[in-house]
C-alpha positions as CSV (number, residue, x, y, z in Angstrom):
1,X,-173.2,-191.6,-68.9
2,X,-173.5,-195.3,-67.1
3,X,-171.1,-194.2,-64.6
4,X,-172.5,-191.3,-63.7
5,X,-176.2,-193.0,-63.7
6,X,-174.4,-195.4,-61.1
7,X,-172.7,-192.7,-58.9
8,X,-175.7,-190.9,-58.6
9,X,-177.6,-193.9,-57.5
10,X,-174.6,-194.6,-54.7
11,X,-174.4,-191.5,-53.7
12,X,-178.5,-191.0,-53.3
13,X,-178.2,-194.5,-50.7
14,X,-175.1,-193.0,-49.0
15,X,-177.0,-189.7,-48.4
16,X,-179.8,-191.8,-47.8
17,X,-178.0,-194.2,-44.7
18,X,-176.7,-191.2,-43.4
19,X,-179.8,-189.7,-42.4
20,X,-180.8,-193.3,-41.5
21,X,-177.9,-192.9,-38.9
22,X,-178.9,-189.7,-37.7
23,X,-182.5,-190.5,-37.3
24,X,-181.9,-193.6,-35.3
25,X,-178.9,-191.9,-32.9
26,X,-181.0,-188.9,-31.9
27,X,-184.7,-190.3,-32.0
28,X,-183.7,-194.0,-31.1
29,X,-180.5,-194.4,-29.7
30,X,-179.9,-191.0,-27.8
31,X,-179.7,-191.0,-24.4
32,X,-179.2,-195.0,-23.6
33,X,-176.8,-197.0,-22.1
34,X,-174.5,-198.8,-22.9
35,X,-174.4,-197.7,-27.1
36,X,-174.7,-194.0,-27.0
37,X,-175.0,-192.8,-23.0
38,X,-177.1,-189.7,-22.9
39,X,-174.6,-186.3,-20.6
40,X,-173.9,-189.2,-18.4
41,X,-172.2,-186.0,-16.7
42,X,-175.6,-184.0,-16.3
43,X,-177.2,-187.2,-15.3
44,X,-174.5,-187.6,-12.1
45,X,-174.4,-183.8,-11.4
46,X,-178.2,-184.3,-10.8
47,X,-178.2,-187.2,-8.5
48,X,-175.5,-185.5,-7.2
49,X,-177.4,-183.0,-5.8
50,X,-180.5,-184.7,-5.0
51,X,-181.9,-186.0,-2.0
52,X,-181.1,-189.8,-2.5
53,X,-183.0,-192.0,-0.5
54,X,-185.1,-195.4,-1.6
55,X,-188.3,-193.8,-2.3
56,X,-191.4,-195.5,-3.5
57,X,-192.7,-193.8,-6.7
58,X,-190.7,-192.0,-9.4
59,X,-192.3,-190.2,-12.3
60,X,-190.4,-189.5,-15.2
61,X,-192.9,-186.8,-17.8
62,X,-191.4,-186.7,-21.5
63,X,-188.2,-189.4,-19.7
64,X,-187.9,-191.1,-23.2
65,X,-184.7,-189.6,-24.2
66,X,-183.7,-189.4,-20.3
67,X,-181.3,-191.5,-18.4
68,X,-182.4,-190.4,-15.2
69,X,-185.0,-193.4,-14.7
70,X,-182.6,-195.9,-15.9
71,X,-180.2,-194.3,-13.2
72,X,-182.2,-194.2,-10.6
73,X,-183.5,-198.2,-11.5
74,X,-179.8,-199.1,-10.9
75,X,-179.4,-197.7,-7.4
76,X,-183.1,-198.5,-6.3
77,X,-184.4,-201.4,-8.5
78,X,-187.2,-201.8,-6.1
79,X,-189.0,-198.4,-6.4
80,X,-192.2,-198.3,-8.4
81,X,-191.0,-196.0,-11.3
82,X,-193.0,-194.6,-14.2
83,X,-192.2,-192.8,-17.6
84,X,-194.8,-190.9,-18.7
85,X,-195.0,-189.9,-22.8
86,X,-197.7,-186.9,-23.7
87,X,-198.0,-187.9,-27.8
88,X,-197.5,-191.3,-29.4
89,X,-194.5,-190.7,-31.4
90,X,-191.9,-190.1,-28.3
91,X,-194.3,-193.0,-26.6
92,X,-193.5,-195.3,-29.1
93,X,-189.4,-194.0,-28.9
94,X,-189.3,-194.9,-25.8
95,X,-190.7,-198.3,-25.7
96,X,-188.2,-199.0,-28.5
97,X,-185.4,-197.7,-26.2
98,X,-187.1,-200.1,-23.4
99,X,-186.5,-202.9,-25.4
100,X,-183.4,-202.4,-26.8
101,X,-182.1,-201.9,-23.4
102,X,-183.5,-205.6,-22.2
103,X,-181.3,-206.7,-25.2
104,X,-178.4,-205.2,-24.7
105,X,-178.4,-206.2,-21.2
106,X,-179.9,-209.2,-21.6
107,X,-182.2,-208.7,-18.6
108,X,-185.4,-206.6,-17.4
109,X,-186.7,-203.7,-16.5
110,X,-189.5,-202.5,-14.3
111,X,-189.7,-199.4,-15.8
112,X,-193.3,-198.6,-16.9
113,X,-194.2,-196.4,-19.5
114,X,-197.2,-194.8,-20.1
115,X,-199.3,-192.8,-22.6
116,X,-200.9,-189.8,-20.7
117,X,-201.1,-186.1,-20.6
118,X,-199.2,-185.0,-17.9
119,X,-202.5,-182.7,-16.3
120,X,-203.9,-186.4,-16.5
121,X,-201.2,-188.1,-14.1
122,X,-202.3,-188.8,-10.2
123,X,-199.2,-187.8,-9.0
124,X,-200.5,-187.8,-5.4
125,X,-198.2,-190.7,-4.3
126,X,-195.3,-189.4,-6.1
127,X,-191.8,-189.7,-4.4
128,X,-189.7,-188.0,-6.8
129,X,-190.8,-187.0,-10.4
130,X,-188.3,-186.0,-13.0
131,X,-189.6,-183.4,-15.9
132,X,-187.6,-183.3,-19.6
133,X,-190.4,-181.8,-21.1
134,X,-190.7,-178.4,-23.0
135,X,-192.9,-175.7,-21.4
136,X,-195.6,-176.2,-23.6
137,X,-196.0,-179.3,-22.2
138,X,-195.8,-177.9,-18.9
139,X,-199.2,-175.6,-18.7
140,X,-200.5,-176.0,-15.4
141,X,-197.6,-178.4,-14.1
142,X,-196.9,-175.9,-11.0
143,X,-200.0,-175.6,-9.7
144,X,-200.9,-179.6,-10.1
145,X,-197.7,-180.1,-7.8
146,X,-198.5,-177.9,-5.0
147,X,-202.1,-179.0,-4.7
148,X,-201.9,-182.8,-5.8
149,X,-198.1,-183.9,-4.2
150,X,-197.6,-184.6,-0.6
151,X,-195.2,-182.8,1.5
152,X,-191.0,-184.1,0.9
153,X,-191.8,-184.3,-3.1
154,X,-189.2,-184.0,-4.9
155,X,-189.0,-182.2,-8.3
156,X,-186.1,-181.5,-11.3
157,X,-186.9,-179.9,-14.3
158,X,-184.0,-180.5,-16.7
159,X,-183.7,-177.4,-18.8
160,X,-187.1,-175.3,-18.1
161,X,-188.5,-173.8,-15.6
162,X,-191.5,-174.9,-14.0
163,X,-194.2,-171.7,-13.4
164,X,-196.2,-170.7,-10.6
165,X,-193.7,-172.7,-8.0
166,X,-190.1,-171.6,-6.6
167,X,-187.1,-173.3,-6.9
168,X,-184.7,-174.0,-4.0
169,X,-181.7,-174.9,-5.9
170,X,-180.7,-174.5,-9.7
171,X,-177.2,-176.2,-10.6
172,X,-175.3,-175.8,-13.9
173,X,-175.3,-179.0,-15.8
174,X,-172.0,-178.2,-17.6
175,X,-171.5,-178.9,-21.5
176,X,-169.2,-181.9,-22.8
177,X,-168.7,-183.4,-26.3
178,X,-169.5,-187.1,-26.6
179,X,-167.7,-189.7,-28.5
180,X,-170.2,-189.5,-31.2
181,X,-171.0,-185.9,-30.7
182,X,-170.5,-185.6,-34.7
183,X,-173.9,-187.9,-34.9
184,X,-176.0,-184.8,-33.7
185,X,-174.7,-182.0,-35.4
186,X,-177.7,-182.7,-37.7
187,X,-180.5,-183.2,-34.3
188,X,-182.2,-179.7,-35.1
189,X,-183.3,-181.1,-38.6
190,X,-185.6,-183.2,-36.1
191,X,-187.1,-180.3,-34.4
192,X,-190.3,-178.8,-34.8
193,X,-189.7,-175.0,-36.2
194,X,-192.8,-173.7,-34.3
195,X,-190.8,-174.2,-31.2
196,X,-189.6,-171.2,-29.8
197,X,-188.4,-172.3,-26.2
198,X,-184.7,-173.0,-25.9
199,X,-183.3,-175.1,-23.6
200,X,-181.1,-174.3,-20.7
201,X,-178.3,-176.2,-19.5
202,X,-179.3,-175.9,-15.8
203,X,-181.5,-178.2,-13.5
204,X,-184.2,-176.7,-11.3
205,X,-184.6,-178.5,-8.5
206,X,-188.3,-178.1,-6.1
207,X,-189.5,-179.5,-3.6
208,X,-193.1,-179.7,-1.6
């Protein structure tokens, strides 16, 4: 009876750490170099196909899990460039992936992030601005573009499309399995069950 007591109890802190693991590789860790790299391959095929010039002001809306403003630091680490979080909880994720990132390579970032509805943004001096967000998040985002953005915006949605404005390119973003692909098998236990859109493995690509 004492051993099974025991193996219970070891087997309850084993189940236990393994959520612990799952919970800090797709909320925390996902998506940020150099531990767990987020479809590095997505993230190239994207640049790939955009514009790439040294712009002024990026905006990144729901960029927490992204790698697309970290990329785009690394080739332009003078453009003003902005992550912008619509709730606290993926706020506060990606201030934690800030950090750890100044950790882990032991230097800075100029990456701001900030706590705002996106229909709440001034995105009237936006260069470039980068949207991983889910369409309920996007209500209204089409129409704030054409009449706030100045002419040359850029735009990529990753996954969604944006309403009420027409793409001019949409590229497949392919589908590979990571080194620690095995981690995320569990990343829907995570997900809200009222959400009914499904991401699409293409980028939408706008422009002003």
């Amino acid at each position: 009876m004492e051993r099974l007591f025991i193996g219970l109890i070891g087997l309850t802190i084993l189940s236990a750490a393994y959520l612990l693991t799952i919970f800090l590789f797709d909320v925390l860790l996902r998506g940020f170099a150099p531990i767990l790299p987020s479809r590095p391959w997505a993230i190239d095929r994207i640049f790939n196909n955009l514009k790439l010039k040294k712009y002024k002001k990026v905006y990144g809306f729901g960029s927490g899990k992204s790698g697309f403003l970290r990329e785009f630091e690394l080739l332009f680490p003078d453009t003003e460039i902005i992550g912008v979080e619509y709730d606290r909880f993926p706020y506060t994720v990606a201030i934690t992936q800030m950090w750890l990132r100044k950790i882990f390579y032991f230097g800075r970032s100029n990456i701001k992030i900030v706590l705002r509805k996106v229909h709440r943004v001034d995105i009237g001096d936006a260069d470039v601005i980068y949207s991983h967000l889910y369409p309920e998040h996007m209500q209204g985002l089409g129409h704030k573009i054409k009449y706030e953005c100045k002419p040359g915006t850029m735009i990529v949605s990753n996954g969604f499309i944006i309403q009420d404005i027409d793409s001019y390119k949409n590229i497949e973003l392919g589908e590979k399995k990571g080194r620690f692909s095995w981690l995320s098998k569990n990343r829907e236990f995570f997900k809200s069950k009222k959400r009914k859109s499904k991401k699409s493995n293409i980028a939408y690509f706008y422009e002003v």
